[in-house]
N, C-alpha and C positions, 0 to 999 in steps of 0.2 A: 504494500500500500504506500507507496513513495514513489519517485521522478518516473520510475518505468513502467505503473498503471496510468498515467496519465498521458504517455507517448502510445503511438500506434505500435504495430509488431514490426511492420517492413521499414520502422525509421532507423536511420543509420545518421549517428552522431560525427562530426569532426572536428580536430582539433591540432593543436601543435604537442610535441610529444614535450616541450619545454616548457609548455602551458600549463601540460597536466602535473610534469613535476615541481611545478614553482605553487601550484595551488593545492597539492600535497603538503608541502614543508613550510606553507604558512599556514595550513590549520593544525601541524600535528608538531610544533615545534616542544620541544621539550626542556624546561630548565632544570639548572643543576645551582640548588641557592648554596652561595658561600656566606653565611649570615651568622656576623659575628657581633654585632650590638643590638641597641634597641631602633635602628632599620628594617632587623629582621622579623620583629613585631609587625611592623608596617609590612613586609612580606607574606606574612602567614595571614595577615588581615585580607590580601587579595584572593587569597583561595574560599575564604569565607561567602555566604549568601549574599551577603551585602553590596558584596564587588562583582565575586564570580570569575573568576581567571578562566573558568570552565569556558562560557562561553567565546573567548578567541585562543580555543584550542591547546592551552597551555598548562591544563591540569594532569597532567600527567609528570609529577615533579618526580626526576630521578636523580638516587644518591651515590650512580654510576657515573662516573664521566665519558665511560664507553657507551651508554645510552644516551646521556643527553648532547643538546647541539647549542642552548644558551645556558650561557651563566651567568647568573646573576648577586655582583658584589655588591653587600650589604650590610655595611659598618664600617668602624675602624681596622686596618687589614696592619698588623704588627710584625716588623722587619723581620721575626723568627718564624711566621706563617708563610710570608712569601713565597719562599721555594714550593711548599706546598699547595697553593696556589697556582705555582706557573706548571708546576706537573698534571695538575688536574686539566689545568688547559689545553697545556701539552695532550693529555688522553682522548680528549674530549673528538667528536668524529666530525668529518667537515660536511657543509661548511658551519665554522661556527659563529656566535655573536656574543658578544658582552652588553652587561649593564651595568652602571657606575652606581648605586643607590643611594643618594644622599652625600651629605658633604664632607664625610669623616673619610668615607673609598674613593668620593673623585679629588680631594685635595688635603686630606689628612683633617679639618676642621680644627675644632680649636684646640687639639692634641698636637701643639709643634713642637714635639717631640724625639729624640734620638731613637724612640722604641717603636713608633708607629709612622709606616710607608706616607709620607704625603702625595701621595696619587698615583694609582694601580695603573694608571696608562702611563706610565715608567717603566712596565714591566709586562704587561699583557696589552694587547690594541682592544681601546675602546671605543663600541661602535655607538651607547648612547647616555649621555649624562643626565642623571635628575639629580635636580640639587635640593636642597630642604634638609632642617632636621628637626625630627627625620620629613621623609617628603610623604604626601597622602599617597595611599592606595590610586588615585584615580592618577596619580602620577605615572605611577609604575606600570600600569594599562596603556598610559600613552605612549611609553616608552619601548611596548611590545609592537604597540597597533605600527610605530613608526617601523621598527623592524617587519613587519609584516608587509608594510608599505615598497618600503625596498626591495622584498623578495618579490612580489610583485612588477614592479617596473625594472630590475634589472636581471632578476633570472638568477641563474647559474654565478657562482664566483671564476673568473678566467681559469682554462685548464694551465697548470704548470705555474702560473703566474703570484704572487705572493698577494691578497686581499688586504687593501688597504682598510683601515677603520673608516667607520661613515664618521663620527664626533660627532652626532649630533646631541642639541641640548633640550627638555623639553621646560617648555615653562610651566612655574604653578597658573593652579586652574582654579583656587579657588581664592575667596575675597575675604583677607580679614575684619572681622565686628569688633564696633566696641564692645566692652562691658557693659549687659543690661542694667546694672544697678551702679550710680557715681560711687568707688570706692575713699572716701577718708581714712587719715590717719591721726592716730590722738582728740578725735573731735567726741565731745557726747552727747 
């Protein structure tokens, strides 16, 4: 009871064999979260009902790196993790894509520190930054949708050729309020 009761028997569909595998690998992408602060709250918050990762295809979160194709850095990433980091990447199957999550993974945040990386695109190519901290959920959705966008209009990564990062940044989406009630201090 789907696409092929509503088609006749003698219809014959066509398409590009590069069409059908770029709209494969946008709806079935799969992340691998590296979620090391309180970013990764905001991570696990997008799998919930509320957001729904589910629907563009990206519920299927694997803690392989031989399974998944994104990863997604989420928090502060500390000089002694790194290497483990770059091996997971390293593992990871192509082509692949990163995400920067918030501002402690894309610039070290206010941890300037000898102990913590100021910015994993030092070290791995990053193909899309949200900044915040930490940054919403509907952040982190834009920040897939724009990956999806990409695999879309450009296909396949070149055969043999080394894939440059996209860098892209996504802006917040939503609008800070004030406080509903005037807060004082010392008054009675």
């Amino acid at each position: 009871m789907g696409l092929e009761a509503a088609l006749p028997e003698d219809t014959i569909l066509t398409t590009q064999l590069r069409r059908v595998i770029n709209w494969s690998r946008r709806w079935a992408m799969m992340p691998m979260p590296f979620a090391t602060a309180c970013c990764g709250i905001e991570l696990m918050a997008t799998a919930c009902s509320r957001y729904d990762i589910a629907r563009f295809g990206c519920e299927a979160v694997r803690f392989s790196p031989r399974q998944a194709d994104l990863m997604i850095v989420a928090g502060r990433v500390a000089v002694k993790m790194m290497p483990v980091l770059q091996r997971i990447y390293l593992q990871m199957t192509e082509p692949k894509w990163v995400i920067s999550m918030g501002a402690c993974a894309s610039t070290g945040g206010v941890f300037d520190t000898y102990a913590v990386v100021q910015g994993v695109d030092q070290f791995v190519p990053v193909d899309v930054y949200i900044p915040g901290c930490p940054p919403r959920p509907e952040q982190l959705i834009e920040g897939i949708m724009a990956i999806q966008r990409h695999i879309d209009q450009e296909g396949m990564p070149p055969a043999g050729g080394k894939r440059v990062p996209l860098g892209l940044v996504v802006e917040p989406s939503h609008v800070v309020r004030p406080q509903p009630v005037g807060v004082t201090v010392g008054a009675s």
